[in-house]
N, C-alpha and C positions, 0 to 999 in steps of 0.2 A: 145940522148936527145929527149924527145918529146913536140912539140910545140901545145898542143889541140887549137882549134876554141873558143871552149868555158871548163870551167871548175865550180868543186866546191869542196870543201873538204868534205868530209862524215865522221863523225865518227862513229865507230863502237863499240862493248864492245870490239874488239881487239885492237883497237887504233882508227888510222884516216889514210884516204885514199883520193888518188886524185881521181877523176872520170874527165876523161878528154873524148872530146867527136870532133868530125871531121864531115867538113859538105860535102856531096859526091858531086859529078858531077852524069851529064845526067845518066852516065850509072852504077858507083857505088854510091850505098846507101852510109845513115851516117853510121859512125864507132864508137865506144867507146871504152875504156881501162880503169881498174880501175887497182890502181896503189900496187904496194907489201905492201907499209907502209909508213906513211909519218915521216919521222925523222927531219928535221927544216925546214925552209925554209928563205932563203936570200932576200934580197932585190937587183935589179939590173933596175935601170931605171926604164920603165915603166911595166916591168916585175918582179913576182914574180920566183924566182928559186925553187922548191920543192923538197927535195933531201931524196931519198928511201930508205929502210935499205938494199934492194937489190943493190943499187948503181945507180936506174937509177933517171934520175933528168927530171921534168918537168918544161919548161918556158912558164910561164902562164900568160897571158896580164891582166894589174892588171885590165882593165874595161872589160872585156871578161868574169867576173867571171856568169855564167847563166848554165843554161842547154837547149839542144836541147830535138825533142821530144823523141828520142833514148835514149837519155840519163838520161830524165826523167820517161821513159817505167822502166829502168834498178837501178834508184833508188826507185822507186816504188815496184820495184822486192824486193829488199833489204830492204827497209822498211815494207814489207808483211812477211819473215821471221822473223824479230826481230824488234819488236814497238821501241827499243832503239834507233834505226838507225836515224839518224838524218845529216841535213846541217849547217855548222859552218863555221863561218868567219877567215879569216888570224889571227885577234884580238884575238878570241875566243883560237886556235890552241898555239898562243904564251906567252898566260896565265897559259896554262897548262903546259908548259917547264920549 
């Protein structure tokens, strides 16, 4: 399970994806991970559950949802390949299912 800092969902023309992103210490930088595919996602507390079609599941703090600047470099990346790429809400994600 991975527990990002901060998050956001991305969707793509292949679906939608988590982009979860980690904030470093003194001596490691920030980290990111975008995730295999998002298949539903749970509610649990004050966490969102995001569970992959790989199997892996992110919990992601429902007011956490932001980007860092790593992580906004790397959506930028991805919105530079394909103008479709876009940021979408939990709401947006559960409409589509």
């Amino acid at each position: 399970m991975y527990t990002p800092d901060k998050w956001i969902i991305v969707k793509i023309p292949q679906g939608a994806k988590v982009l979860g992103s980690w904030s470093g210490g003194y001596l490691d930088g920030d980290s990111w991970r975008l995730s295999s595919g998002l298949e539903k996602i749970e509610e649990d507390g004050d966490y969102y559950l995001m569970h992959n079609y790989s199997g892996s599941i992110y919990k992601c703090h429902k007011e956490m949802e932001g980007m860092n600047m790593v992580a906004l470099s790397i959506f930028n990346q991805l919105k530079g390949m394909d103008e479709s790429v876009e940021q979408i809400s939990v709401e947006e994600f559960n409409e589509k299912k």
